[in-house]
Every structure is written in structure tokens, then in C-alpha cells.
C-alpha positions in Angstrom: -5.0 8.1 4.5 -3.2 8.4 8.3 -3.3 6.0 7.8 -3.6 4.3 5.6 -1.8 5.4 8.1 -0.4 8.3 6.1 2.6 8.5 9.2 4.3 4.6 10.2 3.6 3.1 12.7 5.3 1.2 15.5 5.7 -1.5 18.2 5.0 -0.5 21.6 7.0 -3.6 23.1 10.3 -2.6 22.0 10.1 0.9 23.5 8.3 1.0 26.5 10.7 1.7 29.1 13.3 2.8 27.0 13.6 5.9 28.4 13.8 4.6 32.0 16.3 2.2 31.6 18.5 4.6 30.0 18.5 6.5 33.0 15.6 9.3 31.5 14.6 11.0 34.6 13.4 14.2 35.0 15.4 17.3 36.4 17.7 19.7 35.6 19.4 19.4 32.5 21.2 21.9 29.9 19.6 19.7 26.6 17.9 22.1 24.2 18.9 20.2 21.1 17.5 17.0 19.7 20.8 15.3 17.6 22.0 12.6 18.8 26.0 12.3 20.4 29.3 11.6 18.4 29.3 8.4 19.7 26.0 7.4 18.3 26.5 9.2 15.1 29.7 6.7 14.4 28.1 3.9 15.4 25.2 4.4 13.0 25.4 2.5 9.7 25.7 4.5 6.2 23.4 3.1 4.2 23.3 5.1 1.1 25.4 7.8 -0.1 23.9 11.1 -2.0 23.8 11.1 -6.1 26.0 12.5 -7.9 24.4 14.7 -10.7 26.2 12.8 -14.1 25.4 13.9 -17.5 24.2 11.3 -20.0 27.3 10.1 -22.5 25.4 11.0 -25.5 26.1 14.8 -24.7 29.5 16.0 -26.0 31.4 18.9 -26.4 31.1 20.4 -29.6 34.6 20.8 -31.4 36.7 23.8 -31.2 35.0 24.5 -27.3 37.6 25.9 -25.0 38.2 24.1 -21.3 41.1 23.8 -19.4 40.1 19.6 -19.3 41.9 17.5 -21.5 39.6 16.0 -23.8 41.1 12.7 -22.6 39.5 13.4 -18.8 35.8 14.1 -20.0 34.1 15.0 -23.2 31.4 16.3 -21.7 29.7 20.1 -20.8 30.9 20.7 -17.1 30.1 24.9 -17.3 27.2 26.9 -18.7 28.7 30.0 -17.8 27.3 32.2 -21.0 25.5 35.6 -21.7 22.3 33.2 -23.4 22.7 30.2 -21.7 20.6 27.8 -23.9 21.5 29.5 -27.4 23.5 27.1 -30.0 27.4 26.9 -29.6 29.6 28.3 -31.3 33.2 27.4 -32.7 35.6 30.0 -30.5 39.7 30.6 -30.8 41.9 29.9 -28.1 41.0 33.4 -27.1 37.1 32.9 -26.8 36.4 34.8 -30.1 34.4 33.5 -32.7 35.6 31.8 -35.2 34.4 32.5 -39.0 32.2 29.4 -40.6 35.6 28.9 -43.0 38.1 29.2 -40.1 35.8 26.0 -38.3 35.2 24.3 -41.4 39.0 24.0 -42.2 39.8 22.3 -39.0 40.3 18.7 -38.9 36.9 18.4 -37.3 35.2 21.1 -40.0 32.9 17.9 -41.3 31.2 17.8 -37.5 31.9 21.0 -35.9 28.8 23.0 -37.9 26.4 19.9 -37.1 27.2 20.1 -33.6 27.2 24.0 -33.4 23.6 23.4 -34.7 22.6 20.9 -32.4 24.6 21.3 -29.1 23.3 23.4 -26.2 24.0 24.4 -22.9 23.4 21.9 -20.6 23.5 22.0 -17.1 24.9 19.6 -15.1 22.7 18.0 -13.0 19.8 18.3 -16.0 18.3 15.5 -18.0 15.4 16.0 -20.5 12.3 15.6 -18.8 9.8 13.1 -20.0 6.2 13.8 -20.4 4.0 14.3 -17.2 5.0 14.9 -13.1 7.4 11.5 -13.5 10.0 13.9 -15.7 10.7 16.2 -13.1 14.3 17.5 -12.3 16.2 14.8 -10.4 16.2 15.9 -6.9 13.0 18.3 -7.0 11.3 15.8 -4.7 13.9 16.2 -2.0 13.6 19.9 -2.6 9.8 19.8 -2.2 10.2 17.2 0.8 12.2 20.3 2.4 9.6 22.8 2.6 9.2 23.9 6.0 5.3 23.3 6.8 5.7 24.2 10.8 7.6 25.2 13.7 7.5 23.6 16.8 9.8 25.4 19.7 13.2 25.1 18.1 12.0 22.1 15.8 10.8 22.5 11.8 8.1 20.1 10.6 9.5 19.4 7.3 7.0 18.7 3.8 8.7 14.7 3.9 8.1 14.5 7.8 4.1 14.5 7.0 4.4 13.3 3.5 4.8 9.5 4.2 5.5 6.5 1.2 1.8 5.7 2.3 0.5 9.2 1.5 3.3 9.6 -1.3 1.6 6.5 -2.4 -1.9 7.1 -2.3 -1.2 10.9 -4.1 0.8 8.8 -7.2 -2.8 6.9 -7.4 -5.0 10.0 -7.6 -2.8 12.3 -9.3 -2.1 11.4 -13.2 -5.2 13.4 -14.5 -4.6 16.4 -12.0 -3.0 19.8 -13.0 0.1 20.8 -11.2 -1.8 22.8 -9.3 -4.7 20.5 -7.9 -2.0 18.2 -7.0 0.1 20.7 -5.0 -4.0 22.0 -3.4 -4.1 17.7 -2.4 -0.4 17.9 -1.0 -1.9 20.5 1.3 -4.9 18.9 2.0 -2.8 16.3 3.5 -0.4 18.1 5.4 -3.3 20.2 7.1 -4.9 16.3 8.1 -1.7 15.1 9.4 0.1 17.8 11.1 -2.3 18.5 14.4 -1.1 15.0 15.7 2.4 15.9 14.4 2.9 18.7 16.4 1.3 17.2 19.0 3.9 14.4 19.2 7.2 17.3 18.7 5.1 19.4 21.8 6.1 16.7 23.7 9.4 15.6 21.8 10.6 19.3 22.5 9.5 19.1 26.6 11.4 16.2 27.0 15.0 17.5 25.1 14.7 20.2 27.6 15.0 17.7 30.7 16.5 15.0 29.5 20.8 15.1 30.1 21.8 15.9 26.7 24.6 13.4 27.3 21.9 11.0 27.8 20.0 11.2 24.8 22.4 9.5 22.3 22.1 6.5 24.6 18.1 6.7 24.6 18.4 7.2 20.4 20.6 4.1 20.4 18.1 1.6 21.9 15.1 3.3 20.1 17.2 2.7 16.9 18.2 -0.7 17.9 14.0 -1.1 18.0 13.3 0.5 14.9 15.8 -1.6 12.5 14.5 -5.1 14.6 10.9 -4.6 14.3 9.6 -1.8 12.2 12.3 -1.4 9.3 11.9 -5.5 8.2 8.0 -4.8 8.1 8.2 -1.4 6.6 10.2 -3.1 3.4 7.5 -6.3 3.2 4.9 -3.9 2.7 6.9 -1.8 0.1 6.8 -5.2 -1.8 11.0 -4.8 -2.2 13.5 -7.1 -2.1 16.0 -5.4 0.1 17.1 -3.0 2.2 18.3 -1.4 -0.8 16.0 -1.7 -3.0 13.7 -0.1 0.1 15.9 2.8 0.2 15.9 3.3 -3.9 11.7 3.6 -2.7 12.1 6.0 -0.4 14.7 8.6 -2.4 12.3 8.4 -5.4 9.7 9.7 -3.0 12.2 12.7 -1.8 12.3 10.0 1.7 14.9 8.7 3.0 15.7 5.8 5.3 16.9 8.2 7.9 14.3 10.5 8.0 12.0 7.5 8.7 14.2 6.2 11.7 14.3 10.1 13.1 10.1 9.8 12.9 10.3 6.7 14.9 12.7 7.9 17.4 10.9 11.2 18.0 7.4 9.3 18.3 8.6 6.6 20.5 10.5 9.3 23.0 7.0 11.5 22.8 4.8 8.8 23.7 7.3 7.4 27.0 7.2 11.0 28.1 3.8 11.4 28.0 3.3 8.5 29.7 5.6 9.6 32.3 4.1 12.8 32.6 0.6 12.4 32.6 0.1 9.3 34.9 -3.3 8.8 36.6 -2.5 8.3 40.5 -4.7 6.6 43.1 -7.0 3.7 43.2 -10.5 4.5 41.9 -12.9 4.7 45.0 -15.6 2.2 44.9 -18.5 4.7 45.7 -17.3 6.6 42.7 -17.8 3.2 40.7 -21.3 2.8 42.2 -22.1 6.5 40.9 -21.0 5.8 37.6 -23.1 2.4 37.3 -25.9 4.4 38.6 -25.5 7.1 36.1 -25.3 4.5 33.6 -28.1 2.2 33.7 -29.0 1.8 30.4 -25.5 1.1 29.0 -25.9 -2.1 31.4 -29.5 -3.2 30.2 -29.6 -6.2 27.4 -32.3 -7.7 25.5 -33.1 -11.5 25.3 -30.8 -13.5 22.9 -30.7 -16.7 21.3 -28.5 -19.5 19.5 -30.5 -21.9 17.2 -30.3 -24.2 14.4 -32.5 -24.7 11.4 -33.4 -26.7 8.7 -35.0 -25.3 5.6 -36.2 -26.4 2.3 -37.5 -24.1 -0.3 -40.9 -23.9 -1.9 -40.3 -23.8 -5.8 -42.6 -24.3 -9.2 -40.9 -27.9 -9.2 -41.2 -28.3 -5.9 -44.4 -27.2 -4.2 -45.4 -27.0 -0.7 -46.9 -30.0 0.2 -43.4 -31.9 -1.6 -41.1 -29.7 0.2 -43.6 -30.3 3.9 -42.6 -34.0 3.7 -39.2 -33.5 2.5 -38.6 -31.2 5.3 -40.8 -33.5 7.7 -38.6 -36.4 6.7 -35.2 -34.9 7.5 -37.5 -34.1 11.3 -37.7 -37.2 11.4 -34.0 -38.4 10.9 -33.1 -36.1 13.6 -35.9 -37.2 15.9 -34.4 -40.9 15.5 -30.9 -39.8 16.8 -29.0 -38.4 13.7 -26.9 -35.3 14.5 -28.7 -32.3 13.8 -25.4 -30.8 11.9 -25.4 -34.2 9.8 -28.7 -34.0 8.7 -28.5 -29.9 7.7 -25.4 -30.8 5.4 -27.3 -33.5 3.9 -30.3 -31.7 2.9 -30.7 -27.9 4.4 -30.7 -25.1 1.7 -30.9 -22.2 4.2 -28.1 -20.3 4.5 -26.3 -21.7 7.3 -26.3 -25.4 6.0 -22.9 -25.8 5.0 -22.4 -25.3 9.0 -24.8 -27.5 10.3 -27.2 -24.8 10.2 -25.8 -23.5 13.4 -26.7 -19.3 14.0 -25.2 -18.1 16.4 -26.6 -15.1 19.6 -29.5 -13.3 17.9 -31.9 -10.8 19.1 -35.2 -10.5 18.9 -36.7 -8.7 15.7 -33.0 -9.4 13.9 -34.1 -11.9 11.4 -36.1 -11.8 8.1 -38.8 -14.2 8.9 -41.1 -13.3 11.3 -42.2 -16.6 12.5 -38.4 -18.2 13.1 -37.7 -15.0 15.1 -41.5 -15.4 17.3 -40.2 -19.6 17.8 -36.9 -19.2 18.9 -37.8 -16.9 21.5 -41.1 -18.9 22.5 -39.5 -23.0 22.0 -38.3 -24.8 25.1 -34.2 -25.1 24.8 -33.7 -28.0 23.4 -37.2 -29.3 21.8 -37.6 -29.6 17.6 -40.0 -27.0 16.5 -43.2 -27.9 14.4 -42.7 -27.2 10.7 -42.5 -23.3 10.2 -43.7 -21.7 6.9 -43.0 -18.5 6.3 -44.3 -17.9 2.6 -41.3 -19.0 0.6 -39.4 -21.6 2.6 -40.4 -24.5 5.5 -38.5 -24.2 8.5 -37.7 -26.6 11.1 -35.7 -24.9 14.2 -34.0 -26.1 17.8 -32.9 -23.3 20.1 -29.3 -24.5 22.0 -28.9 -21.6 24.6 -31.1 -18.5 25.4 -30.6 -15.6 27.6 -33.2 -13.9 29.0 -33.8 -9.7 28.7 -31.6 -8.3 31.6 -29.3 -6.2 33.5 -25.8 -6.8 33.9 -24.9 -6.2 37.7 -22.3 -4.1 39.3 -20.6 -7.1 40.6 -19.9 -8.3 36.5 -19.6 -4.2 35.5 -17.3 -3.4 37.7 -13.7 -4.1 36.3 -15.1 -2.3 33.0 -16.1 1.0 35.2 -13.2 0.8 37.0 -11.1 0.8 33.7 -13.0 3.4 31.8 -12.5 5.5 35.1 -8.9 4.9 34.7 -8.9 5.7 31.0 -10.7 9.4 32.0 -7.8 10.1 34.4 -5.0 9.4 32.1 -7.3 11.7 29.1 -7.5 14.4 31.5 -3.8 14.2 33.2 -2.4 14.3 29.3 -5.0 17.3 28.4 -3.6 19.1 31.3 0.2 18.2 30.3 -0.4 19.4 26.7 -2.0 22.7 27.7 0.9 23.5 29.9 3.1 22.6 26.6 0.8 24.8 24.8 1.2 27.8 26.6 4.7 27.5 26.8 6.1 26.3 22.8 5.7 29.0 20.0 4.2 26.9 17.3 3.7 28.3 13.7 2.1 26.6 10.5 1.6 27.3 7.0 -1.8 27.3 7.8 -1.4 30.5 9.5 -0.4 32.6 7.2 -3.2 32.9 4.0 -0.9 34.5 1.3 1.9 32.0 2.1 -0.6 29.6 1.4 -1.6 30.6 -1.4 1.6 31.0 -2.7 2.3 27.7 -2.1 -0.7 26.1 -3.7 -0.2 28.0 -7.1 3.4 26.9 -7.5 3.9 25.9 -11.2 5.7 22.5 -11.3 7.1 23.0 -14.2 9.7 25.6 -12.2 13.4 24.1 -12.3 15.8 24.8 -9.6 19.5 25.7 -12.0 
């Protein structure tokens, strides 16, 4: 999983330097929130509207049931306001009293109203049967589930769905359809105690940078990270959902308890932590070369390399049809054909059965002590570049082999290791500038997870799924 990436990725290329040419530069600034202006709350598309809980037309109100709806408006059971909700209706007066069995059954409906009385029960109004296993859950339990509040970072809430990503969502549908409730809310933890070190990692720095940036700069920044997100992420995020649309993308994501704007607010959050780290935890200076020369010094072995070769061979195999001395002049024949100035390549497609033959028998750098037969190995490392050896046998199988390039055993100088050292140094400053950073972040941002607390925990893990919200 993170995965798989269980949080999405995204392109570097169309952030970097989003923040700067917005005008994200550090100093005093009143922004303690993380929402984005009016303006870029207009301008942003509405791409799905929330469902509206229905109730399936085969449930009808039983005759003789009192409502202030005409009957012409909606047939259906809009309150379940009753002293035992879920008990059999009953046939009332115009008063809410019950009316006798006779009174009902001399109605006009009298044939029906018993049957329904005997059938009909209280339904609620954004309930549907449940069908067997975790797939009949209420409609909208994900989304309540996706809202648990796993951590707190500063003034930000790390959310159940912020951690729970469709590759995770995916990968727990996979494993889950022989687990108990519980065992599948224990691997729902599992993952969110995996994914949320990096998580708060990313708001420590999300957090920092709301607290410098101008707020009235922000919407501006959310508007080109946006912009990034729905050009370059959002078309490969729906490819590798295997849908057919945006919509269809979006139907994905709210079966999942997901939504297309939480993803987008992932993206925008990561993309503004990373530019600010980068910002803030810049490596200065050139690296001295004496400190290069140290670290080469230090480092000796890492530069040391053994002898290595590129060959090719031709092989035929000793068989009960074919013994040795038949394969020797087979072999010694296709020797021959290269000796007289065919292509060595030609003449291994032709006749080679080693492994490489379909390539022209071509191997490519190998070190000594790397292959199976002990003899190919001792010539290739012996032969003059260039020269056919003499017929190899190794037990099972004749050999014929021509080294093409060798390097001897060696050291690779400063002079060739240099631009590595230099980088690696480089690399070391930034690691250490961004440890620094995120200790100072540290120090200064309450955080607080689930993990924390060990009866909250275990609260949460023995949840019964079967629990409906009314």
C-alpha cells in the first residue's frame, strides 16, 4: 500500500514555483486559516451535488394513515415519529385513535388496509434494506466513517478519508470479504497508523506556511495549484480508475465515502507543503573541495570495482541423441563459419542453443565468479579481446566464446567521483536543513492522534458495523 501509493501522487513540474510567482514570500501576515477566498470559491466548478435520501416506490402508505400531504403529492412514509417505531401500522381516525378491525374493514379500502397494516412498517427516510455482507450498509455510512477525526495538526483535523485513499479503499475491498466487521475496522487502523506520520508531516508544514503566507494571497496560490491538479493529475487519476468520465470518476469516489474535492484539497495542501519546505530548508554555499577529498578518502571502498566483461558465445548441447563428439563438430563447424567471416550474431541465431542465441548470443558486463559454468567464467577473463576461444566443455554443453570489451579490477578516481560526492554532499545539507525546519515545527504545533489515546482506540476497533446512524 502507500502506495500502492495508498495517498496520490503528483507532478512536480506544474507546481514548482507556484508559490513564488504568486507572490508567497515570507513575513508578517494575519493567515491562520487554510480556505481558500470568495473569489476562488466562485470560480471553482460544482461538479456533483449531495444525494438526496428517496424512498423506494414500492413503499406506501398504508390506508387510513393520517398526514397533512395530499395523497396526490406523495404516497410515501415521510415521518416515523411513534412510541415503537418499527411495530405494524395501524388504521387511525382523523383524530389518531385507533380504529376497530370493522371500522377499517368497512372503508372503501377495507380489502387492503388489514394486508398493509400487516405488512407495512416504519421506515425511515433515508433507509433501504440492506443486502447481505459490508456492501449493504446504510447509504452514506462511508462518508460518516470517512469523517472520523484520526489527528490534529495545529488548527487542522486529519480526517479517516484524508488517509483512506481509492488505492487503499481499493486494496481493503480485496482483502476484506471473509473478515468480521471487526478485523476489518483493526486493518482500517493498521493503515491509518502506516500513512499518517508522513501525513502530518506534510500539514506541519501546510500549517507553518498558512501562518506566513497573506491570507489574501492564498486563494491565488489555491487557484494555480488547482489549475495543476485538474491538467495533470485529475485526467490520470480517472485512467487508472478504469472510468469513462469525470463522472463516472466522481460516482468512484462517493461509493468510497471520497470525493473529488477532498482529493483536490490533498493535492493543494501537498503541493504548498513541499514549495515551503523547499523554501525553507535550502542548503547554502558551495561544497568545499577539501571537504570532497575527505569524503572520497573516507570512502574508498565504495569507489573500488572488480574486473568485468562483455562476451558472446556459442553453445550446443550434449544429449542421448546427440553425444559429445557429434555436438564437438557441430559446434567446431559453426567456429569455423565465423572464422571464414560470417557475423558472429548470424551464426548464433542459426545454430546456438544457449540462452542468449535469439540475440546473437551477446551477454552483456559480467563479473567474475557470476556465471554457472566455471570454465566460460576462467576464459573470458583470461582470452585476448577479440580472439575465438578453443571449444569449452563444461559437462553438459560445448562452448565456443569471444570477449568484445573488458575492464580491468580498479578504482574509480576522484576526478570521475567527484560530481557524485559533491551531489550526495548537497543531498546531506538539504536532509539536515529540513530535519532542523521540522523540529522547530515540532516544538511549536500541538499534534494529537488516535494513536495516543489506548481506550479511544480500542473503542474504535470494536465498533460493530452493523450500527445504523437514524
Amino acid at each position: 500500500m502507500r502506495n500502492s501509493c495508498v495517498i496520490p501522487c503528483f507532478s512536480r513540474q506544474a507546481v514548482v514555483g507556484l508559490a513564488v510567482s504568486a507572490g508567497l514570500v515570507a513575513g508578517p501576515g494575519t493567515a491562520t486559516g487554510t480556505e481558500p477566498g470568495a473569489a476562488a470559491v466562485a470560480a471553482a466548478p460544482r461538479l456533483f451535488t449531495p444525494a438526496i435520501p428517496t424512498i423506494p416506490e414500492s413503499v406506501s402508505r398504508p390506508a387510513g394513515w393520517p398526514t397533512g400531504i395530499p395523497a396526490s403529492v406523495s404516497e410515501h412514509v415521510l415521518s416515523s415519529i411513534r412510541d415503537t417505531p418499527g411495530s405494524p401500522l395501524e388504521p387511525v381516525d382523523a383524530e389518531g385513535r385507533p380504529l376497530p378491525a370493522a371500522a377499517a374493514a368497512g372503508g372503501p379500502d377495507a380489502a387492503t388496509a388489514p394486508e398493509a397494516a400487516a405488512s407495512s412498517g416504519v421506515i425511515q427516510a433515508d433507509y433501504e434494506k440492506p443486502a447481505a455482507g459490508p456492501a449493504g450498509d446504510l447509504p452514506g455510512m462511508q462518508s460518516v466513517e470517512m469523517a472520523l477525526v484520526v489527528a490534529r495538526v495545529g488548527p487542522e483535523v486529519v480526517l479517516a478519508g484524508d488517509l483512506m485513499t481509492p488505492a487503499a479503499t481499493e486494496w481493503l475491498a480485496k482483502v476484506s470479504p471473509n473478515l468480521e466487521a471487526e478485523q476489518i475496522q483493526e486493518l482500517k487502523l493498521k493503515i491509518y497508523e502506516q500513512v499518517l506520520p508522513p501525513h502530518i508531516e506534510s500539514l506541519l508544514i501546510y500549517v507553518d506556511a498558512c501562518r506566513t503566507i497573506p491570507e489574501e494571497r492564498l486563494p491565488e496560490i489555491k487557484a494555480k495549484v488547482d489549475e495543476a491538479f485538474d491538467q495533470e493529475q485529475l485526467p490520470q487519476m480517472i485512467k487508472a480508475s478504469g472510468a469513462a468520465s469525470l463522472l463516472e470518476y466522481e460516482q468512484q469516489l462517493r461509493s468510497q465515502g471520497q470525493s473529488l474535492e477532498r482529493m483536490r484539497k490533498m493535492f493543494f495542501e501537498r503541493a504548498l507543503a513541499q514549495e515551503w519546505l523547499q523554501q525553507n530548508a535550502r542548503s547554502t554555499g558551495e561544497i568545499p573541495h577539501a571537504e570532497m577529498i575527505a569524503w572520497y578518502r573516507n570512502h574508498l571502498d565504495d569507489y573500488e570495482f572488480s574486473a568485468r566483461a562483455r562476451f558472446e558465445q556459442l553453445t550446443v548441447k550434449i544429449t542421448p541423441s546427440r553425444p559429445r563428439d557429434v555436438a564437438w563438430n557441430t559446434l567446431a563447424a559453426m567456429g569455423n563459419q565465423v572464422l571464414e567471416g560470417r557475423p558472429f550474431a548470424e551464426v548464433a541465431k542459426a545454430g546456438s542453443e544457449g540462452p542468449t542465441a535469439r540475440s546473437g548470443g551477446e551477454y552483456d558486463w559480467t563479473r567474475p565468479g557470476s556465471l554457472v559454468s566455471k570454465a566460460i567464467d576462467e576464459a573470458i577473463f583470461s582470452l585476448p579481446v577479440g580472439e575465438l576461444s578453443a571449444i569449452l566443455d563444461d559437462g553438459d554443453a560445448l562452448h565456443i566464446v569471444r570477449v568484445t570489451e573488458r575492464q580491468e579490477a580498479g578504482r574509480t578516481p576522484f576526478i570521475e567521483a567527484q560530481v557524485g560526492i559533491r551531489g550526495e554532499l548537497q543531498k546531506q545539507r538539504r536532509q539536515k536543513a529540513q530535519e532542523e525546519y521540522l523540529k522547530r515545527l515540532r516544538d511549536r504545533t500541538p499534534v494529537w492522534t488516535i494513536f495516543d489515546d489506548a481506550s479511544q482506540l480500542g473503542s474504535i476497533a470494536g465498533r460493530n458495523r452493523d450500527r445504523r446512524t437514524r
